[in-house]
N, C-alpha and C positions, 0 to 999 in steps of 0.2 A: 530604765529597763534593766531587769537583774543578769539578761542573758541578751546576747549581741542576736538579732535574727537580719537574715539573709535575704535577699529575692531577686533572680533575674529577672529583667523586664527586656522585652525584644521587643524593639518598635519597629515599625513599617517606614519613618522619617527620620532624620537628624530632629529633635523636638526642640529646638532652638536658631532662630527665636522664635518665639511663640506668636506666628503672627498668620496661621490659619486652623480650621476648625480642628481638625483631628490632634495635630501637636497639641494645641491649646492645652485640650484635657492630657494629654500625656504631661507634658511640661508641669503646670498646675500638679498634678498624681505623684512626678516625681517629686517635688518640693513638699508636699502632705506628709508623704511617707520616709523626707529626710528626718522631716519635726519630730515625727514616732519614735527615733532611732532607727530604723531598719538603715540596713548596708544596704545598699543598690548596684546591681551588677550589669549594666547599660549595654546593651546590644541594638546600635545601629544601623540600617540600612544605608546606603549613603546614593545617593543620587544627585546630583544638583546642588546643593545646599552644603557648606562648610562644615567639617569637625567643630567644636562650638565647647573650647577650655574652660567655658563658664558650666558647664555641665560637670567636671570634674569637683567643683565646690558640693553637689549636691549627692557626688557617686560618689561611691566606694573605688569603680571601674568604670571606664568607657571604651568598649569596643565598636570598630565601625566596620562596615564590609561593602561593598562595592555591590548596587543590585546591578544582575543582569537585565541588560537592558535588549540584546538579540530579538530582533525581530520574530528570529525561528521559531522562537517558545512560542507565538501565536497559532503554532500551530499544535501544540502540545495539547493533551485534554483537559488537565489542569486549569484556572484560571489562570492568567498571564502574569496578574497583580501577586496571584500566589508563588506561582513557579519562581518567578524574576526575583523572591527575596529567598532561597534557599543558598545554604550554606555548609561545607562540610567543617569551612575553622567554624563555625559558629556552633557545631555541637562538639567540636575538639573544647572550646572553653566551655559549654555547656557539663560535659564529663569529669570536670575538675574536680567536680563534689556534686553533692547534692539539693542542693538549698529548692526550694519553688520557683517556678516559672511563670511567668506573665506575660502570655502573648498579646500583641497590642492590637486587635481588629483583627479579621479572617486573615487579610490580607497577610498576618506575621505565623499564620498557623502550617506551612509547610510539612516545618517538624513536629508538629504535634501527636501525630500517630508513629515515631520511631521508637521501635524495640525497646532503644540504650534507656530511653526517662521513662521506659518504667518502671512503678512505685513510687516517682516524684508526684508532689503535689502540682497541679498544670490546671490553671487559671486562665480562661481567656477572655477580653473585658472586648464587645462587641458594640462598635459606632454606631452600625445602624444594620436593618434586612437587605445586607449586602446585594441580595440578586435584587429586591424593588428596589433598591436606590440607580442601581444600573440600568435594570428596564425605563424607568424612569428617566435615567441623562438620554437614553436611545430617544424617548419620545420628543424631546425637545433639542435635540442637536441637529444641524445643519448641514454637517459632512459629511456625503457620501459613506466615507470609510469609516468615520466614528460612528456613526449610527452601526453601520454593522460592527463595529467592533465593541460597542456597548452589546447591544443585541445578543450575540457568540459570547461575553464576558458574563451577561447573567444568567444564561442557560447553565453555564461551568461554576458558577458561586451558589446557585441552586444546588447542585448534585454535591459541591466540594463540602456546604454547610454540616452536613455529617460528622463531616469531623470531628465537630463539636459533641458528639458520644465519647470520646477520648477526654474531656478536660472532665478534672473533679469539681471544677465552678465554671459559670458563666455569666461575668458580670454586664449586664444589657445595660445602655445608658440612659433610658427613657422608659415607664411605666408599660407605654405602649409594643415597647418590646421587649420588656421582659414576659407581657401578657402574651403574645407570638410565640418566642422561642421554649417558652413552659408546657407549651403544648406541645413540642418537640423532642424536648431534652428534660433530663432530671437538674438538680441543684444551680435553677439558674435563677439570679437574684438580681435587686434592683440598684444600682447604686449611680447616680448621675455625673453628669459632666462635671469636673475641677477646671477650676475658671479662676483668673486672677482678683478678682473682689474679693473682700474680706467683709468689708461694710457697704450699707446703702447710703450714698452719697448724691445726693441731688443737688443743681444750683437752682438757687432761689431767683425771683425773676422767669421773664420771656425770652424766647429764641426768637429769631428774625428768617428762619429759615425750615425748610422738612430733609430728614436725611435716610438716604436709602446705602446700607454698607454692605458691602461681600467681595469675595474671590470672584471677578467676574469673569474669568474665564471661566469658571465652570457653567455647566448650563442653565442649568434652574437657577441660580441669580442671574444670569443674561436675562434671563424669560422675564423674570421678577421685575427687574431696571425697564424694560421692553414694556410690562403692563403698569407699572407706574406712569412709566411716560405717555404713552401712546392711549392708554385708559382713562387716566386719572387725572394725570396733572396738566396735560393739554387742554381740558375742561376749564383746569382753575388757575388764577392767576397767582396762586401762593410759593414763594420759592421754595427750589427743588437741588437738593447738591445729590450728587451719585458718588458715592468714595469706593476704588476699589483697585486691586491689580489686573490690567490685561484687559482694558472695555475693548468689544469687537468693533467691525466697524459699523456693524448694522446699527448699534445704539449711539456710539458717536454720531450716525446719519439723524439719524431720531432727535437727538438732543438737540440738533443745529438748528431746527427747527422751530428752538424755543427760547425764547431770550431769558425767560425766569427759570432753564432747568440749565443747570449745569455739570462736569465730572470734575473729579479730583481724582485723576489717575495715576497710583503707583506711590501713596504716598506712605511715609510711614506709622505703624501700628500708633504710635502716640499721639500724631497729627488726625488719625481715626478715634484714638479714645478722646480727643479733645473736642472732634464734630460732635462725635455722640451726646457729650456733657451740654454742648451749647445747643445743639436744636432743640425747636420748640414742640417739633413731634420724631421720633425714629416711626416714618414708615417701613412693616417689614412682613411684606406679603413673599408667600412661597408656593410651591405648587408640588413639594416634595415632604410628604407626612411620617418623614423618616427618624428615626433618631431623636436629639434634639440641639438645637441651634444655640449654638454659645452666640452668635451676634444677638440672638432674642434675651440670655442674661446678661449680656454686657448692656443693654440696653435698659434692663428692667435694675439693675445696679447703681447705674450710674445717668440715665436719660429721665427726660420728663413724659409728657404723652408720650404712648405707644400704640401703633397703629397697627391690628395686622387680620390676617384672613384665620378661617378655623383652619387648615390644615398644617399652619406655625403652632399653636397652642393646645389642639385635640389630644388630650388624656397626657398630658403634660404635668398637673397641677398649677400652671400659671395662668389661666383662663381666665381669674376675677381681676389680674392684675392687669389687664391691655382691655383697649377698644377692638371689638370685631366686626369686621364688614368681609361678607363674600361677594360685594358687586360692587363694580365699579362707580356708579352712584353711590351706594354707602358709604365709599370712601371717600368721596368728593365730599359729603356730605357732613360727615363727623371732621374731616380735612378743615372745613369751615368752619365749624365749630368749637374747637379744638387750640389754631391758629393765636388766637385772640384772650384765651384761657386761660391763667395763672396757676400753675401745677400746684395743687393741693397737697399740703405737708402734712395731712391724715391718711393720704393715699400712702404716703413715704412712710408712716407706721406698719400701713396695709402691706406694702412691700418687705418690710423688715419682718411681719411674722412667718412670713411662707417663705422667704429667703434664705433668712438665717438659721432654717431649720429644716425642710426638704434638700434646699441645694449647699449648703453650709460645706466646706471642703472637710474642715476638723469632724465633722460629724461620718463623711463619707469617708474619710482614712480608716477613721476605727470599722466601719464595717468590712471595708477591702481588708484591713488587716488579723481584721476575724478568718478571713478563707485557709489562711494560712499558718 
């Protein structure tokens, strides 16, 4: 590059390590846009999770701040998720200069309508339709207070979405929402999840097993693990592993039930990308037609069969590469036949043509760094 170019990124997590959805594609984004040369000017949220010195190999800068975490702000009209990541040092080092901004999901867009950045270029890359992904944990959550607190969260990520008239781009990570938010908003474009694969790598051979992976505290993979079990695989006698952080105990109760289903709880991301590789099928049914599911290309990367419902793969472009069932029967059904199967190394062509070139990360940087 003839000329050093700039960009802050302000994420909503510490994005390291990269070992749930949202980081993922941030992590992966960062690493894209080190390869370009772009400087990166890293503004973290910090909650929970370490400062992370391996991040400094890929900045330029790493700044972290402290989300508020005050309950009070629930009371704010704001969304919570939004309010609880604002910052005044974060626009004292925003002020420094001017390079572009990269706000990372709603969630990092607080500042994005302040006076001071205007004229800056302000980019905001968009996970999923924040307020249906929330009304959505509301419908399947069990707690009292989270249900209403999901509930109150999407009513305020509805109204806050607005926002997004203030950014010069809006980079949506799935077809289906960029087709949503265009109806909304001007210059908003398509550019998908950045996911650790490079290549399609499949092992040759049977798995002896079906594997169902996610965050299981969150709700829609509870649901998920929940109609796996209790749907599907209680029917059939094929083994079942569950990999994930945090199973409730309602699925632990579920499981005990079954001597061929079992969890791997709390393990880590590479003992998960090594399930992946060795099962004979990734079952990965959803009930949230949001965004799009890096466990569905970590699967389609690196696993054999792939099992899952339409609302994982609807207006995705990965449609022709997975088996789909919307009933519980179907899935038993293809489950069976599937099991016994020897994964087809023409399929592993099939994957590589729509892989390496819709969701390609080398191909995704240069368009993100077109915005700028």
């Amino acid at each position: 590059m003839t000329e050093q170019k700039h960009l802050h990124i302000i994420s909503f997590d510490v994005p390291f390590p990269a070992n749930y959805g949202g980081v993922i594609d941030v992590f992966y984004k960062l690493k894209a846009l080190h390869t370009q040369g772009i400087k990166i000017h890293l503004h973290c949220f910090e909650y929970g999770r370490a400062e992370a010195l391996s991040l400094e190999n890929i900045c330029e800068k790493v700044y972290y701040y402290k989300r508020k975490m005050s309950k009070q702000l629930l009371l704010n009209a704001l969304p919570y998720v939004v309010i609880s990541r604002s910052s005044e040092k974060l626009m004292e080092n925003l002020m420094r200069d001017s390079h572009p901004v990269l706000f990372e999901g709603l969630h990092s867009c607080f500042h994005l309508n302040d006076k001071r950045l205007d004229g800056r270029i302000k980019i905001v890359r968009t996970h999923n339709i924040e307020h249906e992904y929330y009304t959505n944990l509301q419908k399947v959550e069990k707690s009292v207070f989270k249900k209403i607190y999901f509930g109150m969260e999407g009513k305020k990520l509805e109204r806050f979405e607005k926002i997004l008239k203030k950014a010069d781009h809006v980079a949506a990570i799935s077809p289906a929402d960029a087709k949503e938010l265009s109806g909304r908003y001007k210059n908003v474009h398509h550019i998908t999840a950045f996911h650790p694969n490079e290549e399609v790598k499949i092992k040759e051979g049977k798995g002896s097993f079906c594997l169902y992976h996610g965050n299981l505290e969150v709700g829609e993979n509870n649901e998920a693990a929940l109609y796996l079990v209790n749907k599907v695989f209680s029917k059939i006698k094929k083994p079942l592993i569950i990999a994930g952080r945090k199973p409730s105990a309602e699925l632990k109760a579920a499981v005990a039930n079954f001597s061929h289903i079992s969890i791997k709880a709390n393990i880590n991301t590479q003992d998960i990308d090594e399930l992946i590789k060795t099962a004979q099928i990734n079952a990965l049914p959803t009930f949230q037609a949001t965004g799009i599911k890096l466990k569905l290309l970590a699967a389609l990367f690196t696993g054999r069969h792939c099992l899952v419902n339409s609302p994982m793969v609807a207006n995705t472009g990965l449609e022709t590469l997975c088996s789909i069932e919307d009933s519980a029967e179907g899935m038993q059904k293809e489950i069976s036949r599937l099991f016994d199967l020897p994964f087809d190394m023409d399929e592993k062509q099939k994957r590589e043509a729509i892989l390496l070139g819709d969701f390609s990360n080398a191909q995704n940087v240069k368009k993100l760094v077109s915005l700028f």
